[in-house]
KESE-858107 format. One record per residue (C-alpha): residue number from 0; residue in three letters; x, y, z. Coordinates in nm, 3 decimals, padded with zeros to 5 digits. Layout:
BEGIN
+-----+---------+---------+---------+---------+
: num : residuo :       x :       y :       z :
+-----+---------+---------+---------+---------+
: NUM :     Ala :       X :       Y :       Z :
...
+-----+---------+---------+---------+---------+
! end
This chain:
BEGIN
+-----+---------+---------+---------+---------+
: num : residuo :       x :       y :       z :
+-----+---------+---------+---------+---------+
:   0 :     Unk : -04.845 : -02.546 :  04.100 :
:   1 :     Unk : -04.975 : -02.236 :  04.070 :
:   2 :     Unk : -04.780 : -01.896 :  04.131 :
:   3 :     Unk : -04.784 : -01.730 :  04.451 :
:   4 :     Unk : -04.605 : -01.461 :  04.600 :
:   5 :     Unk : -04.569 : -01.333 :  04.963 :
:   6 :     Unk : -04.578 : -00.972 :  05.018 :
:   7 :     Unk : -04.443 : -00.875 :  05.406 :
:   8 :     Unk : -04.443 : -00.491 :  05.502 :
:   9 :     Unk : -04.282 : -00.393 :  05.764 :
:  10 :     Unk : -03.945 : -00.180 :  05.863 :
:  11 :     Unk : -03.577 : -00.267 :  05.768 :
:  12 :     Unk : -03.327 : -00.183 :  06.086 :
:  13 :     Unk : -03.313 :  00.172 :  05.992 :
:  14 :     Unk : -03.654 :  00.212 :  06.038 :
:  15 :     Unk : -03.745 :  00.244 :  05.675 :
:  16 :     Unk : -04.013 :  00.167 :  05.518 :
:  17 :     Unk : -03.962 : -00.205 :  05.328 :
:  18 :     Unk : -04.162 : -00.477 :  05.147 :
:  19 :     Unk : -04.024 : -00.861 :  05.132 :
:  20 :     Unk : -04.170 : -01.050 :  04.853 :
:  21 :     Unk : -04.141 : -01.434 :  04.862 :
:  22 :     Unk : -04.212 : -01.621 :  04.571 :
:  23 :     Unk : -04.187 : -02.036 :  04.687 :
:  24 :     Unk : -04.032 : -02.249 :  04.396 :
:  25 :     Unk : -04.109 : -02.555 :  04.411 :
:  26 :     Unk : -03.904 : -02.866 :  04.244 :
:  27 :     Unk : -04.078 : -03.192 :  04.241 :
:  28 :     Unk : -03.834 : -03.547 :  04.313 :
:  29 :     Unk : -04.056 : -03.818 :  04.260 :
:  30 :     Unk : -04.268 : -03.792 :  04.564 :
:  31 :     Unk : -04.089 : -03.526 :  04.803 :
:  32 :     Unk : -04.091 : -03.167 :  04.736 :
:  33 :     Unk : -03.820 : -02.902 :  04.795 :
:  34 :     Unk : -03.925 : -02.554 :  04.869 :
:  35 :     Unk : -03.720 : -02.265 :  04.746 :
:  36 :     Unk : -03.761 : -01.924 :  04.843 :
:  37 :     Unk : -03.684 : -01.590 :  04.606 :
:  38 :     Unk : -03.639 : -01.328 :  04.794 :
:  39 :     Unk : -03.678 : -00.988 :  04.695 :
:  40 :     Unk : -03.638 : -00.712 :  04.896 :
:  41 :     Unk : -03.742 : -00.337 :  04.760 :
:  42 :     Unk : -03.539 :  00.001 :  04.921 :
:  43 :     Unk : -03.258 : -00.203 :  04.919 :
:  44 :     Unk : -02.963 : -00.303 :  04.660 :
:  45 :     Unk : -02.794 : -00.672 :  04.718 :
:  46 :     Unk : -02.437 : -00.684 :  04.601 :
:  47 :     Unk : -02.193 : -01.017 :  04.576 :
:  48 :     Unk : -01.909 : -00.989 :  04.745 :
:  49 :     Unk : -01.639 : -01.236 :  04.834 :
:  50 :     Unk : -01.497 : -01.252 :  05.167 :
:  51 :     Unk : -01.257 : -01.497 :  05.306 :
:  52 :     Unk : -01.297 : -01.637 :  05.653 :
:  53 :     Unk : -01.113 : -01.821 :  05.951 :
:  54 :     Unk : -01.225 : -02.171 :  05.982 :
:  55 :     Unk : -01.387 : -02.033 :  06.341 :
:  56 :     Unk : -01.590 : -01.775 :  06.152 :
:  57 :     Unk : -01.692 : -02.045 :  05.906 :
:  58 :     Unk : -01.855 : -02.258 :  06.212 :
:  59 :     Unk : -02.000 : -01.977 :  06.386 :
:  60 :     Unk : -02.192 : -01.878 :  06.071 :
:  61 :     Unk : -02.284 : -02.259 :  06.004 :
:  62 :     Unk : -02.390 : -02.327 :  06.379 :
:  63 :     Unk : -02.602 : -01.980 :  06.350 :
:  64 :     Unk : -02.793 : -02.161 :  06.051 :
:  65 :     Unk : -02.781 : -02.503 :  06.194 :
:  66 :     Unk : -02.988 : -02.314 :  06.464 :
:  67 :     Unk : -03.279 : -02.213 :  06.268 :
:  68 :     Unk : -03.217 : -01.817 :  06.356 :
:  69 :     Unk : -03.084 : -01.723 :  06.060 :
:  70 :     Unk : -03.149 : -01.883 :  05.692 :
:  71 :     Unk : -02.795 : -01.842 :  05.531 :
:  72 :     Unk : -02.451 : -01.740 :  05.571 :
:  73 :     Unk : -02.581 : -01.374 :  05.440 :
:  74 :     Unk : -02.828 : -01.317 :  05.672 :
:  75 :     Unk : -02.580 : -01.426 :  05.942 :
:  76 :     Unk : -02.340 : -01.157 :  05.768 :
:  77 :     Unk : -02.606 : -00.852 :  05.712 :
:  78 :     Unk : -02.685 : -00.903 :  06.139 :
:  79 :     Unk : -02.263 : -00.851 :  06.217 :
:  80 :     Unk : -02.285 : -00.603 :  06.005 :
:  81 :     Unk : -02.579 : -00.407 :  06.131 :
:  82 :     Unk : -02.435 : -00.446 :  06.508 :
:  83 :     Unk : -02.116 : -00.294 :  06.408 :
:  84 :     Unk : -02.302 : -00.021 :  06.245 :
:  85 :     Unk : -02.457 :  00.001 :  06.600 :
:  86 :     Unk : -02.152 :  00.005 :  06.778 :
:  87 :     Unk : -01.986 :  00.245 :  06.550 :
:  88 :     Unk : -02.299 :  00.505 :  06.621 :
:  89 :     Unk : -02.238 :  00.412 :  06.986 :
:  90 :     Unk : -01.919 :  00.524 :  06.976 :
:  91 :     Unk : -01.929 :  00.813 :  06.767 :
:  92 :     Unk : -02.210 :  00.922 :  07.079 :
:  93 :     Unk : -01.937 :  00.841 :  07.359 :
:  94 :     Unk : -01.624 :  01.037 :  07.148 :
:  95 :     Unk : -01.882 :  01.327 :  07.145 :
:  96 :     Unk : -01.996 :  01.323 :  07.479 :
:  97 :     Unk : -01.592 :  01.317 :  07.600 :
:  98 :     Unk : -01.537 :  01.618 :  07.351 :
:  99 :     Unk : -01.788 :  01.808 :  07.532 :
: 100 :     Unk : -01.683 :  01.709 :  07.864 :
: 101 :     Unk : -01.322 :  01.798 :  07.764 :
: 102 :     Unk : -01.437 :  02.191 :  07.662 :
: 103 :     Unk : -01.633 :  02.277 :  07.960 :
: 104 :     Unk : -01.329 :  02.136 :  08.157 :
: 105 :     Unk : -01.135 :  02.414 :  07.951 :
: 106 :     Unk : -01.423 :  02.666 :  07.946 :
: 107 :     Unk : -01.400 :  02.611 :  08.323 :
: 108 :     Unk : -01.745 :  02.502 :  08.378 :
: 109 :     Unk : -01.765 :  02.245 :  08.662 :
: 110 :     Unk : -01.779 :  02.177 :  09.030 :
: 111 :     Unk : -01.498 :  02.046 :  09.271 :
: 112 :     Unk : -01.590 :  01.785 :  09.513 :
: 113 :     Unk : -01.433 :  01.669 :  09.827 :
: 114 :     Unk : -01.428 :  01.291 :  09.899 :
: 115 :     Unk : -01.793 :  01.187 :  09.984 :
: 116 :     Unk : -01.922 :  01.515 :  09.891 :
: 117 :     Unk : -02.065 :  01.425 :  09.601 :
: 118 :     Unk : -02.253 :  01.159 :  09.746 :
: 119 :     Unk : -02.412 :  01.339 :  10.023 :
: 120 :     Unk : -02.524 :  01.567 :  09.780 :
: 121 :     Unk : -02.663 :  01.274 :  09.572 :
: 122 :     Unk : -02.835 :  01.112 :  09.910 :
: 123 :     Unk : -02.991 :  01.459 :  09.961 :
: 124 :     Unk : -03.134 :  01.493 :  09.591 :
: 125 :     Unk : -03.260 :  01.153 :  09.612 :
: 126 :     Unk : -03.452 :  01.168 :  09.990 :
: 127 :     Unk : -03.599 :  01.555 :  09.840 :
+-----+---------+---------+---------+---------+
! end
């Protein structure tokens, strides 16, 4: 079989710049074929790492690659990981947001409302 590699550009979840290159290796048994893919991914370093994992965990992952979505227990992996990333920028935003709440509290700047007030005034923004 001849070599051939597949080059995907596109952008990694940071919104870099990436290229995926796929290289299909193909093993011959008697008259079926299994298809092995290489994956190389530039901008980005793989490491090995061992992790141990609940027996839960360990059926999630395999039921995520049992679906189809995901091609092994890494890729499974890298997607938790990038959603806690997420979630961790998510709440670094909120903690920041309260900080600056919490000083113009102190610095004194806000407005007192009476009960229903506030949403008179928002009915009155909203019909100008």
């Amino acid at each position: 079989m001849p070599h051939l590699t597949l080059k995907l550009s596109g952008m990694d979840h940071r919104d870099r710049a990436c290229e995926l290159h796929i290289t299909p290796i193909v093993i011959r048994y008697d008259m079926t074929y299994t298809v092995v893919e290489k994956r190389e991914q530039t901008m980005s370093t793989q490491y090995r790492k061992t992790v141990s994992l609940t027996d839960r965990d360990d059926r999630f992952i395999s039921a995520q690659i049992e679906s189809g979505e995901y091609g092994n227990a890494s890729e499974v992996v890298r997607a938790g990981l990038r959603l806690l990333e997420q979630e961790k920028l998510k709440l670094k935003a909120l903690r920041q947001a309260i900080a600056e709440g919490d000083a113009d509290l102190a610095a004194g700047r806000f407005r007192s409302y009476k009960a229903g007030d506030l949403v008179r005034e928002m009915q009155d923004a909203i019909k100008r």
